[in-house]
C-alpha positions, 0 to 999 in steps of 0.5 A: 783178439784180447788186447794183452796188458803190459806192466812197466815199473819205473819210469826213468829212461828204459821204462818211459822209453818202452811206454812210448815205443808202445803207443801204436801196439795193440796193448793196455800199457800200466806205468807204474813209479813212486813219484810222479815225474821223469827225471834227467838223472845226468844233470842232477849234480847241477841240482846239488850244485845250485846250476839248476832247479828240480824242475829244469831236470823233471817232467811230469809222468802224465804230461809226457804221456798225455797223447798216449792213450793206450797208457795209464800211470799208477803212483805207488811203491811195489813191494813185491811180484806174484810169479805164479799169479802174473800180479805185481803187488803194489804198497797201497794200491790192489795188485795189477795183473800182467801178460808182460812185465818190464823191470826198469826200477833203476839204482841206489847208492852202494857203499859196498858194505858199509851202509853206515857211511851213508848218513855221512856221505849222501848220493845223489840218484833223486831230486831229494838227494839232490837238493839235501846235498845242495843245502850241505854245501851251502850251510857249510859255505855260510857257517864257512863265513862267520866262523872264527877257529882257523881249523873248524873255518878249513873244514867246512871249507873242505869238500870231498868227493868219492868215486872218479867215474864220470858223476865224480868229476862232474860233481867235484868240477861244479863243487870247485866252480861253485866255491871258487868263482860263483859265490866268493863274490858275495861272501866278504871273507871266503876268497877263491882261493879259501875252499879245498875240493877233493876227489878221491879214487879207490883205483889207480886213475879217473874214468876208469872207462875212458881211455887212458889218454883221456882220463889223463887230460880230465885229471889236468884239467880238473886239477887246473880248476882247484880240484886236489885227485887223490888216486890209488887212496881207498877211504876207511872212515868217514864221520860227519867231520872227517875221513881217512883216505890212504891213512890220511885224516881229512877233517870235512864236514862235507863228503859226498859219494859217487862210487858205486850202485845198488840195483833194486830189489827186483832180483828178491821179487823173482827170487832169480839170479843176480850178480854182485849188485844185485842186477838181474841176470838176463837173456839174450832178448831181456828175458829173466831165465824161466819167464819169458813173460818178464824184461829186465832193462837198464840198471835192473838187468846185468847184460853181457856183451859177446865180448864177455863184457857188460853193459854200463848202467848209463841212459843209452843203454837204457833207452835203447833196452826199452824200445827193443823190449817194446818192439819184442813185445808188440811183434810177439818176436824175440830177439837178441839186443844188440847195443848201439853204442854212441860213446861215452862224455864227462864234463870237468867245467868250462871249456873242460869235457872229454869224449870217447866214441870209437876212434874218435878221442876228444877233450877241451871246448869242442867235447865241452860244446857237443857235452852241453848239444846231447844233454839238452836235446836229450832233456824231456820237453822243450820247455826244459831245453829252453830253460836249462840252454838260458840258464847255461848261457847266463852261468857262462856270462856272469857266473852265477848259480841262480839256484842257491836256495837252502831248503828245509831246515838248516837246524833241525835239531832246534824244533820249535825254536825256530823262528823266521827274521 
């Protein structure tokens, strides 16, 4: 019996959790992602924050896949998908033929048509994103320090965050943590209390999934560390030095966005169905209607419950659509995915997290603790889960952000003139 060949593009948390499920099936699996490494993508504010570096988060696709040896990694971009042919049409490499085919290409920023806002307000989804941000908020914390107009010092001290679901708090609590305790210690003119953080919410309340209870304890909590919450204020403009929320001008040279998502082109690919973001409707069992040939998981795939519901674009949901995807195609049986939900977490700072699961309704250190316990233990690699608990422990004892370093360069528009001290 020929051994069929299985395509999986992306490997986040649904494409790598799929390869790994097929490591005892009797197929060719081909991985294929633009980069050469896995990314722990909930932790990545701390990347932008200077808690962690790019590789405490990150893990090389071939290393975690080294004792697979039904599994093959190819780096290259696709660009598009031959239905009829059963190829996927690689940037740079020849196309590669499927029997079956997972979409697990993940998100990118939406600003819900305004792209221009983007060059203004930067995501985070990539380890670039992440470090770019991070050399954002730090120049504007050294620029901060030797600036002598009161106004112009107010707003590169003004930080602003959009969007109140969970990588909203998380970023503007480790932003005020940052500005407020771990670095007004060096400076010799920015004190605690010098630095303005904003959280800014189109809807009437933050973690509009959590339950009402919830949310408002993440509010007074976030607010206790420094944090100003504008709710029920949608954003009309943003420029490189202010914004205007609720008819409001904010002067800022720092706005960072955590609002809201934009599947990948894998819809424009099949030519197929999607909804408002771009995520390709599927079936029951994952399947894109009229080819039962090709998956769809995580933030590629818009997945309705029984209950009329969603599924969130979260790693839960990811990770468990990728093995029952595996399990489908290694038993050549279809079934229904039925999603196993173990709750939602948002951490505001020290000591300050909520936790949603069930009935059980938590907020305070235990939800801060049973926080930091998942995100560890789901790290990849023991080496990062060593190295992100030590780094955790010692910001706990001293403070300290021991990843400040501003890469690339802090002046681009000075080219050559550029010298090292």
């Amino acid at each position: 019996m020929n051994r069929q060949s299985v395509v999986i593009v992306g490997a986040g948390f649904g494409g790598l959790s799929a390869a790994r499920a097929l490591a005892r099936a009797n197929v060719d699996v081909t991985l294929i992602d633009r980069r050469n490494h896995h990314l722990f993508q909930p932790l990545l504010y701390q990347v932008a924050t200077a808690g962690l570096s790019p590789a405490d988060i990150a893990a090389p696709i071939r290393s975690i896949l080294r004792g697979q040896k039904n599994v093959r990694v190819v780096l290259d971009t696709v660009i598009g998908i031959d239905r009829e042919g059963r190829r996927v049409i690689l940037d740079e490499g020849r196309p590669i033929a499927y029997d079956q085919l997972v979409l697990a290409t993940g998100a990118r920023h939406s600003y819900f048509g305004r792209d221009d806002w983007a060059r203004h307000a930067p995501g985070i989804k990539t380890i670039d994103d992440a470090t770019a941000v991070r050399r954002k908020v730090l120049l504007a914390l050294e620029r901060a320090e030797s600036e002598t107009d009161p106004d112009r010092r107010q707003a590169l001290l003004t930080f602003a965050v959009i969007g109140g679901g969970p990588t909203g708090v998380e970023m503007a609590g480790a932003i005020a943590e940052l500005a407020r305790r771990s670095v007004s210690r060096d400076f010799r003119s920015i004190t605690p209390h010098c630095s303005r953080v904003l959280l800014i919410e189109a809807g009437p309340r933050l973690l509009g999934a959590f339950p009402e209870r919830l949310a408002g304890k993440a509010r007074v909590a976030i607010e206790e560390i420094g944090v100003t919450v504008l709710a029920g204020k949608p954003v009309s403009t943003i420029t490189d030095h202010y914004l205007d929320v609720g008819g409001i001008r904010i002067h800022t040279d720092t706005v960072i966005w955590a609002a809201g998502v934009q599947a990948s082109p894998a819809a424009a690919w099949l030519d197929a169905l999607a909804d408002r973001a771009g995520r390709l409707v599927v079936r029951p069992d994952l399947t894109v209607p009229g080819y039962p040939e090709i998956f769809a998981i995580g933030d590629t795939a818009s997945f309705k419950k029984p209950d009329g519901h969603h599924l969130p674009g979260v790693a839960p949901v990811a990770k468990q659509q990728g093995k029952h995807v595996a399990r489908m195609i290694a038993s050549g049986r279809r079934m229904p995915f039925r999603y196993r939900d173990f709750g939602s977490l948002a951490t505001i700072g020290r000591h300050r997290a909520v936790i949603h699961y069930g009935h059980l309704k938590l907020s305070g250190t235990l939800a801060w603790l049973l926080w930091c316990t998942a995100h560890i233990f789901f790290l990849a690699g023991y080496r990062n889960r060593l190295i992100v608990g030590a780094n955790w422990l010692w910001n706990y004892l001293t403070f300290e952000r021991g990843a400040r370093l501003i890469t690339g360069d802090a002046n681009p528009t000075n080219g050559d003139k550029t010298w090292a001290a």
